[in-house]
C-alpha positions as CSV (number, residue, x, y, z in Angstrom):
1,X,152.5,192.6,39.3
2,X,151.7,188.6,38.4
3,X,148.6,187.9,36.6
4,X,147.0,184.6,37.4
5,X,144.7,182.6,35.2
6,X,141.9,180.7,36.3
7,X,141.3,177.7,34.3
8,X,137.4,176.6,35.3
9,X,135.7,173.8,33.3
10,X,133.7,176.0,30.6
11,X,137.9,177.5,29.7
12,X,138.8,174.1,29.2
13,X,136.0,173.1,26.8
14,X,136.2,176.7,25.3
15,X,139.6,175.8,24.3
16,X,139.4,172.3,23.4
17,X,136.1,174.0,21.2
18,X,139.4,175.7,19.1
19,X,142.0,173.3,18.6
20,X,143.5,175.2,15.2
21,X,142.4,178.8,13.7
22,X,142.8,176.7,10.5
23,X,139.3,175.4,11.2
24,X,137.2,178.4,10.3
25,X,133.4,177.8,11.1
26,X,130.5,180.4,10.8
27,X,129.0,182.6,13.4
28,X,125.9,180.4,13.8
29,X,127.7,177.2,14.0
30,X,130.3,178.9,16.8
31,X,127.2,179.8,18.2
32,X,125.2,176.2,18.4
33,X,128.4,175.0,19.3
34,X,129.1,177.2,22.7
35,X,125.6,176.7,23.6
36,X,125.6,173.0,23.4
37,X,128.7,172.8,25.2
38,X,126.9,175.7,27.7
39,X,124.0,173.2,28.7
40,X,126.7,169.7,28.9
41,X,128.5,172.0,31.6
42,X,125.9,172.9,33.2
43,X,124.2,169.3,33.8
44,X,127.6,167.9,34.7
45,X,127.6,170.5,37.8
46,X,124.3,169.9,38.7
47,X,125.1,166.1,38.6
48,X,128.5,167.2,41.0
49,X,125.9,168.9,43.3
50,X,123.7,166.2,43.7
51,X,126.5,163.8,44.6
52,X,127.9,166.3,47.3
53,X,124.4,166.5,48.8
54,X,123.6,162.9,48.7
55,X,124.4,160.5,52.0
56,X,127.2,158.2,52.4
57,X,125.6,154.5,51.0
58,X,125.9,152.2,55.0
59,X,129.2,150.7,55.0
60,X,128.6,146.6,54.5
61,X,130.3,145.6,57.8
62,X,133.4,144.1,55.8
63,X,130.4,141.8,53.7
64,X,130.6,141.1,50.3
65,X,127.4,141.7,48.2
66,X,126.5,137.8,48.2
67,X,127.5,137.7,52.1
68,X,125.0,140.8,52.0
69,X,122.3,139.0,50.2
70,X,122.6,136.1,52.6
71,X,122.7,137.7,55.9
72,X,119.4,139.6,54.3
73,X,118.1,136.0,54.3
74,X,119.0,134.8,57.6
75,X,117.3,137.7,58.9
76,X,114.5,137.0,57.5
77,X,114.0,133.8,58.2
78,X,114.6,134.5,61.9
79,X,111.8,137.4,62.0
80,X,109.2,134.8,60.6
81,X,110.6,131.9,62.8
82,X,110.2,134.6,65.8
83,X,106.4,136.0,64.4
84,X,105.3,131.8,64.2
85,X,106.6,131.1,67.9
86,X,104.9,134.2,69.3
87,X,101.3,133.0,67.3
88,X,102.2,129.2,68.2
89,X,102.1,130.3,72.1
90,X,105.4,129.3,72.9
91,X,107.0,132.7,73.2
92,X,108.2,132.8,77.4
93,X,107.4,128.6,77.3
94,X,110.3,126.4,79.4
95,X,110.0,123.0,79.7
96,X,111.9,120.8,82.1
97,X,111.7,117.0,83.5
98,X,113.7,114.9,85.7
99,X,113.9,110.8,86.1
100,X,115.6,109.3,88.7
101,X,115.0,105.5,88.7
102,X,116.3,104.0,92.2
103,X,117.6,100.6,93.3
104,X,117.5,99.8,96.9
105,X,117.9,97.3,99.9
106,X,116.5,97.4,103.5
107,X,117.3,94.4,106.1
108,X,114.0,94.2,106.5
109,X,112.3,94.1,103.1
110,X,115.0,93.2,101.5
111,X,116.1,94.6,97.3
112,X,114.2,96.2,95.0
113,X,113.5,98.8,92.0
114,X,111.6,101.7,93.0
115,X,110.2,103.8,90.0
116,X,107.1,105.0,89.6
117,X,105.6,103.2,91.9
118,X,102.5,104.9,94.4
119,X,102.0,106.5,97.8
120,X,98.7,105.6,97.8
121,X,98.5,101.8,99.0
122,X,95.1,101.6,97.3
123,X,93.9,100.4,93.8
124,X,96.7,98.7,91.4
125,X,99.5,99.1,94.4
126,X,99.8,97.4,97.8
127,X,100.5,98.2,100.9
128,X,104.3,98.7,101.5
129,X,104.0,101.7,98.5
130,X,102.3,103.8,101.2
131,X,104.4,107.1,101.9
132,X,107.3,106.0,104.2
133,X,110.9,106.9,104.7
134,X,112.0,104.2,102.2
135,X,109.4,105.3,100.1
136,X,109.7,108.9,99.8
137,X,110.1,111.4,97.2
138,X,112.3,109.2,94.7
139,X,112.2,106.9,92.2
140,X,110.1,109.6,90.0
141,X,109.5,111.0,86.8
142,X,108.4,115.0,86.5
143,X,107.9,117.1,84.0
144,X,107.3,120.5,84.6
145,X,105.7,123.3,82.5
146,X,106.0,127.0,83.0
147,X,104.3,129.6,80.2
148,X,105.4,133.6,81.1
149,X,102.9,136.0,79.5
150,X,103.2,139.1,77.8
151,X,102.2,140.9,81.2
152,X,103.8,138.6,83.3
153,X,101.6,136.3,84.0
154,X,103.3,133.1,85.6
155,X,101.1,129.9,84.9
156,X,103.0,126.5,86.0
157,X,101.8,122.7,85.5
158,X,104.2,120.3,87.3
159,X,103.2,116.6,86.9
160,X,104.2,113.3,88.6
161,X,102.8,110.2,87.8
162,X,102.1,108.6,91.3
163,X,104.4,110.0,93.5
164,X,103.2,113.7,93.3
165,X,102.2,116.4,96.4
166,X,98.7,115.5,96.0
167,X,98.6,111.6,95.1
168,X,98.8,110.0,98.9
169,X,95.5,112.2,99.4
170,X,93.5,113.4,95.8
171,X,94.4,108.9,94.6
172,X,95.6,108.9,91.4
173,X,96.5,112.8,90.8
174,X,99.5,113.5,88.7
175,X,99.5,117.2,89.7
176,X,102.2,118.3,91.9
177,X,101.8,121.9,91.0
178,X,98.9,123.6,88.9
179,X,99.3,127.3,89.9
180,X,99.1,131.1,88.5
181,X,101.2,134.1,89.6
182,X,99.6,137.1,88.2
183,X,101.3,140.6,89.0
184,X,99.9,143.3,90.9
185,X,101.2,146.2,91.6
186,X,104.7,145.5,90.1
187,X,106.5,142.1,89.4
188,X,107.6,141.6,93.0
189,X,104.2,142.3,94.6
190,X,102.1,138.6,93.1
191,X,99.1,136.7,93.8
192,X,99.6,133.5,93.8
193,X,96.9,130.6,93.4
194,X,95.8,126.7,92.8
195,X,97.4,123.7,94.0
196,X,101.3,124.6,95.5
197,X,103.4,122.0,97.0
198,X,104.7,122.8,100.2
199,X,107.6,125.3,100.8
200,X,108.9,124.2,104.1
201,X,112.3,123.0,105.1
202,X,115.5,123.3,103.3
203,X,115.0,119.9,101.5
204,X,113.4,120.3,98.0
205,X,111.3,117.1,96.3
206,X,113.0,116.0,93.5
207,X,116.2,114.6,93.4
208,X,118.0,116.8,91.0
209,X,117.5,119.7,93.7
210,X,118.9,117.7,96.7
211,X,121.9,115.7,97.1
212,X,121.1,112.2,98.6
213,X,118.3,110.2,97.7
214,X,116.2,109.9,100.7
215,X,114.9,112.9,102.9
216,X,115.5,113.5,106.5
217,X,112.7,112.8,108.9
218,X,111.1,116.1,109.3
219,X,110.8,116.3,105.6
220,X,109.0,113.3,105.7
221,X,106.7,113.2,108.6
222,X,106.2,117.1,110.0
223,X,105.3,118.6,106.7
224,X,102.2,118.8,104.5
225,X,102.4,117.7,101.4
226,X,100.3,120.5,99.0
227,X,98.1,123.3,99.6
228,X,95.1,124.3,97.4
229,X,94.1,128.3,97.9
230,X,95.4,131.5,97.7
231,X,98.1,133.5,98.5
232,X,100.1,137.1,98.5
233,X,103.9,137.0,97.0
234,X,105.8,139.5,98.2
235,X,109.4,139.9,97.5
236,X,111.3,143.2,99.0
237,X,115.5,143.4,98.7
238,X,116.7,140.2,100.3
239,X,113.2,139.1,101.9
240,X,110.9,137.0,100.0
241,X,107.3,136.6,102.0
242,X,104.6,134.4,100.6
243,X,101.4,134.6,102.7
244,X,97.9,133.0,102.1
245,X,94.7,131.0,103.1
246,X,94.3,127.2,102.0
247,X,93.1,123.7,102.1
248,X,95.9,121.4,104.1
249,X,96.2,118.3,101.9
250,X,92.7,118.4,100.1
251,X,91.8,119.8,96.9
252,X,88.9,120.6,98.8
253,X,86.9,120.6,102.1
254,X,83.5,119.3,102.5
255,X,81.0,117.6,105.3
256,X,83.5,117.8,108.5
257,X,86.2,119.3,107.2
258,X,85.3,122.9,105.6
259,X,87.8,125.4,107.3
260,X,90.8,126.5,105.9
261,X,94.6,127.3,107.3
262,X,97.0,130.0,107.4
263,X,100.2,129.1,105.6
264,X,103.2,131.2,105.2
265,X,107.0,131.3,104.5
266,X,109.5,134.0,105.0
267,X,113.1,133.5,103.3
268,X,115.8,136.3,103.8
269,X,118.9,135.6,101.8
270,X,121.9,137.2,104.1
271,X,124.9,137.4,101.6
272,X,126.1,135.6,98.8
273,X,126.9,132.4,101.0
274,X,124.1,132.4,103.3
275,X,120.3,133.2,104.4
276,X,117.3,131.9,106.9
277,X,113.8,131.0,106.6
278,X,110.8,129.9,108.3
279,X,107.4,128.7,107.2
280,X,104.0,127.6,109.5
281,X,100.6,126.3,109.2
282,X,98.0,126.8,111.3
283,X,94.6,125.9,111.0
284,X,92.0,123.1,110.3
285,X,92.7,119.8,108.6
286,X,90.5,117.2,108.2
287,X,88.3,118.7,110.9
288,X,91.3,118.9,113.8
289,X,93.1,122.0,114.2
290,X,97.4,121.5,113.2
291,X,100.2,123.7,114.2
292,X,103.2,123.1,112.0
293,X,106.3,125.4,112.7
294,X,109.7,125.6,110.8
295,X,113.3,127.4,110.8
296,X,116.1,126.4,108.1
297,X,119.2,128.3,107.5
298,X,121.8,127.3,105.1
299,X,125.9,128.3,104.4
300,X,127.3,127.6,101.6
301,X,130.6,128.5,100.5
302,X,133.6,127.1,98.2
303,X,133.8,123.2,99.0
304,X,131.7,123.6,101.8
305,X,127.5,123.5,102.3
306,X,126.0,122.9,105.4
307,X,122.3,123.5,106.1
308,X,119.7,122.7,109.5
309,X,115.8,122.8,110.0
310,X,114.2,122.8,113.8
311,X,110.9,121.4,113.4
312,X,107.9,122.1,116.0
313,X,104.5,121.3,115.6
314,X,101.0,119.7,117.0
315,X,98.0,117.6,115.7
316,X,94.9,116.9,117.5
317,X,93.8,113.6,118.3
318,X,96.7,112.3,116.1
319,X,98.3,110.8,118.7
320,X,98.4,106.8,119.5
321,X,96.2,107.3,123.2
322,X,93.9,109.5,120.7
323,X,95.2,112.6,122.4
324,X,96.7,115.8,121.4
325,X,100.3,114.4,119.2
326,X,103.3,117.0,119.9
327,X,107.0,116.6,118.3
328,X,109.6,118.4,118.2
329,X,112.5,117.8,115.8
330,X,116.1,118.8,114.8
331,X,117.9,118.0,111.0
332,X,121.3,118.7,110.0
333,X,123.3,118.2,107.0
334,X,126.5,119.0,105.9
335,X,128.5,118.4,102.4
336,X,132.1,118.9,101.1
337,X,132.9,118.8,97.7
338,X,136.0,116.8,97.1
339,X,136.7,117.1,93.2
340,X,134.5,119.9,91.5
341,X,132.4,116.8,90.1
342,X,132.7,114.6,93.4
343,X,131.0,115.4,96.6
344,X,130.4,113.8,100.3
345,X,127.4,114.3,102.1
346,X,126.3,113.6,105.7
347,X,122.7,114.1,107.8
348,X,121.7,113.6,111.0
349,X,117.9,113.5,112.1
350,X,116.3,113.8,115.2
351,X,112.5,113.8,116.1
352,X,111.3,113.7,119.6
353,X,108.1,112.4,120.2
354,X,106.7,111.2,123.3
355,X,103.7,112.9,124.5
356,X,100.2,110.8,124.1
357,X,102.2,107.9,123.2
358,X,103.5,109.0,120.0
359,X,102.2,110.2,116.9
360,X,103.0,112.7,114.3
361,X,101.8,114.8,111.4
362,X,102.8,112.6,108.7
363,X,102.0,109.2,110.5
364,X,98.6,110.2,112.8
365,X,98.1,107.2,114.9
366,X,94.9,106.3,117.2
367,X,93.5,103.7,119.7
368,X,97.4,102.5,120.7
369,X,98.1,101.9,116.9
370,X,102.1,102.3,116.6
371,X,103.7,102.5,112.6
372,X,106.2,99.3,112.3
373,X,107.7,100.2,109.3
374,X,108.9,103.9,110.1
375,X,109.5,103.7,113.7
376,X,106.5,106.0,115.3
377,X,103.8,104.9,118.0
378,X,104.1,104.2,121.5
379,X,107.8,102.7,122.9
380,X,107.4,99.1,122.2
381,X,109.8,96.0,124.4
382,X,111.5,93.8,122.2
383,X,108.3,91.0,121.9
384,X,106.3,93.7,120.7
385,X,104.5,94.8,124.1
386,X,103.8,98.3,124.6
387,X,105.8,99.4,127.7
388,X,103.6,102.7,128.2
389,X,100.5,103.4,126.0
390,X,101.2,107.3,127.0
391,X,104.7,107.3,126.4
392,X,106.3,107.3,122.6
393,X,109.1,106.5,120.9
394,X,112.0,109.0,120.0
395,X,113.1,108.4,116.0
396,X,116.5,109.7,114.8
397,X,118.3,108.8,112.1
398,X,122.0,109.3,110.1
399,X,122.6,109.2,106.4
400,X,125.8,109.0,104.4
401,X,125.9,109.5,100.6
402,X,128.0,110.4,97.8
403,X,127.2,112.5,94.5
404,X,129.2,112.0,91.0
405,X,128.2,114.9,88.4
406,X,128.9,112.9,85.3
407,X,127.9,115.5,82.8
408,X,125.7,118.4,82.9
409,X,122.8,116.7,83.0
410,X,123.4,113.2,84.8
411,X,124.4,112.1,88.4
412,X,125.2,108.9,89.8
413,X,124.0,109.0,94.1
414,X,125.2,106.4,96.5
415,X,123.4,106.5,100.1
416,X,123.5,104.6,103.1
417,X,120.9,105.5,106.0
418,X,120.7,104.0,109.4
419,X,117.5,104.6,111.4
420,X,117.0,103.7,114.9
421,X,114.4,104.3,117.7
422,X,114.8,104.5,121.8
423,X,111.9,101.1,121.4
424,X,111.9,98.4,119.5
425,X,109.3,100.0,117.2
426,X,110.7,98.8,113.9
427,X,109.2,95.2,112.5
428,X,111.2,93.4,110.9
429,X,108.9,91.5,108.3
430,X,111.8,88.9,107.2
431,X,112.2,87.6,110.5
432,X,108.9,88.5,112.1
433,X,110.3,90.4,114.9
434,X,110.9,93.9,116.7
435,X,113.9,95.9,116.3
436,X,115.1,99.3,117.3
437,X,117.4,99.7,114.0
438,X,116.6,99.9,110.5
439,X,119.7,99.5,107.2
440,X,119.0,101.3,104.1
441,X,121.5,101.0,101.4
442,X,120.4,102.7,97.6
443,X,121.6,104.1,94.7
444,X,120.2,106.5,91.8
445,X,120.9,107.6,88.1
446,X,120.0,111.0,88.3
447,X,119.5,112.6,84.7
448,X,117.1,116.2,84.3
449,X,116.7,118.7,81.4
């Protein structure tokens, strides 16, 4: 049989206690001496317990203690930086703005800047800076203000200087948009409220959101421009309903004009590459009762984009015999994109609109008045005679343009737009005559953030 010795800690120190029997010591000092080394034993195993028990220090993610002491900082620093946006109210705050300062040349006016100049016609401006198709939504300067709340809350200030929704009607407003979204029962079930630029069409305003510079004609003349009320925002898988009551182009309605309208748009997004829409209004404006009636659809996919609108819509005692105006109207527009930065773009307008001798929503007309600078009214002869006070002028119109993305945030446009009319309904102010054909060559720096 093998005997094996187990050699603990307290042997060891027992033994190293004895080195030589030469060394005789006393009982008591023997004694004093094992308990001594007793008590050293014991704390060293309660100090080998305590480390078994105790949790593994956090591993520094490869950092050395002053790479430690520094992230430490860092961290820090971004908490407060966090805590004093939050208290500052900028937490869920985006700002955004867009110039587009516009050069242009008409055979009938001749060239010109356009920036920043009015719709109104009235006060500081004159005449020719009334709303027209050569004096549409460009040449402008936006900046737009959106503040999400913790609950939220959507609250949006979008400001123009002279060429806004609202400042051909409310002279002198800078507010294109001054609206609230406030969640109801969920994030996609809103109400909506305030001034709200119109929805319809599948042109957008500004020119950072469109490519050409000018708009087609049933942006420009069957559209409102702003509504002021309320309305429910529904959005439900691919459809996206906005329904409400509101003022038509007033901020609001007294004496004659105190009813409302119904306005409304429906977008369903098909696919990836394509979707629909339609948006009316139907109501009371100014005292007369409107119907306005759109459908857009749009495709767009690799190189290619092509989108259309059909326009219906009628407007009492807005037409040039004082009667009952009625139009009907088609848009098309089509772009390919040649180089990822370089694209091509064509649209072709069409409004019809002879019933009552012409007139439509965005130029009303009364007691055989006819609009010489955008082409509306009754059919005029070439020395300016009216052929059939009853009968109106049809307006079309064809664009070409090109877009350069120069960098993220810049684009140069180039357009060319020909107008005509089946009358000679356009004046010509250099030459002081009628034509049926109207030249528009402009181009645009394009820069937003």
């Amino acid at each position: 049989m093998t005997t094996t010795w187990k050699i603990t800690t307290l042997s060891l120190a027992l033994m190293a206690a004895f080195p030589l029997a030469g060394h005789a010591q006393s009982n008591k000092e023997l004694l004093d001496e094992l308990r001594a080394l007793q008590q050293r034993v014991q704390e060293l195993e309660r100090k080998l317990k305590a480390a078994e028990a105790a949790p593994a220090p956090a591993p520094s993610a490869g950092m050395t203690p002053d790479q430690q002491v520094e992230f430490n900082r860092i961290r820090a620093k971004t908490e407060a930086l966090e805590d004093n946006q939050e208290a500052s109210g900028f937490k869920g705050l985006r700002i955004s703005g867009m110039m587009d300062p516009t050069f242009l040349w008409t055979d009938r006016y001749g060239e010109s800047f356009a920036f920043l100049n009015n719709f109104d016609g009235v006060g500081n401006s004159y005449g020719r800076d009334a709303y027209a198709f050569d004096n549409s939504y460009f040449g402008q300067a936006v900046i737009d203000i959106v503040k999400e709340t913790e609950d939220q809350s959507i609250w949006r200030l979008t400001l123009l200087p002279h060429k806004s929704g609202s400042s051909g009607f409310n002279v002198g407003s800078w507010i294109h948009e001054a609206s609230v979204s406030v969640p109801i029962t969920d994030n996609q079930t809103r109400f909506w409220a305030g001034v709200i630029p119109d929805w319809s069409g599948y042109e957008y305003p500004f020119s950072h959101q469109h490519p050409l510079i000018s708009h087609n004609l049933l942006f420009d003349f069957t559209l409102p421009s702003y509504y002021t009320g309320a309305a429910i925002d529904i959005t439900r898988g691919k459809w996206w309903n906005r329904i409400g009551i509101a003022n038509v182009n007033a901020n609001r309605y007294d004496r004659d004009a105190r009813h409302g309208a119904l306005v409304y748009r429906i977008d369903y997004s098909k696919g990836e590459f394509d979707g629909f829409g339609f948006a009316g209004v139907h109501g009371k404006e100014a005292g007369e009762t409107i119907n306005l009636f759109q459908f857009d659809a749009y495709y767009i996919r690799g190189n290619w984009t092509w989108q259309g609108q059909v326009a219906l819509g009628s407007a009492d005692a807005a037409a040039s015999n004082d009667g009952r105006a009625q139009w009907w109207g088609l848009s098309g527009l089509m772009a390919y994109n040649f180089t990822p930065t370089l694209q091509g773009i064509f649209r072709a307008d069409y409004i019809h609109n002879e019933k009552n001798g012409g007139g439509i929503y965005g130029s009303p007309l009364s007691g055989g008045e006819f609009d010489g600078r955008n082409g509306f009214g009754p059919k005029l002869a070439s020395d300016g005679s009216v052929i059939d006070p009853d009968k109106g002028a049809n307006r079309y119109a064809m664009t070409f343009g090109l877009k350069y993305l120069y960098s993220l945030n810049t684009t140069f446009k180039l357009e060319y737009r020909f107008d005509g009319s089946n009358g000679y309904n356009f004046y010509d102010e250099i030459q002081d005559r009628y034509r049926k054909r109207a030249h528009m060559l402009s181009t645009a720096v394009v820069l937003n953030f």
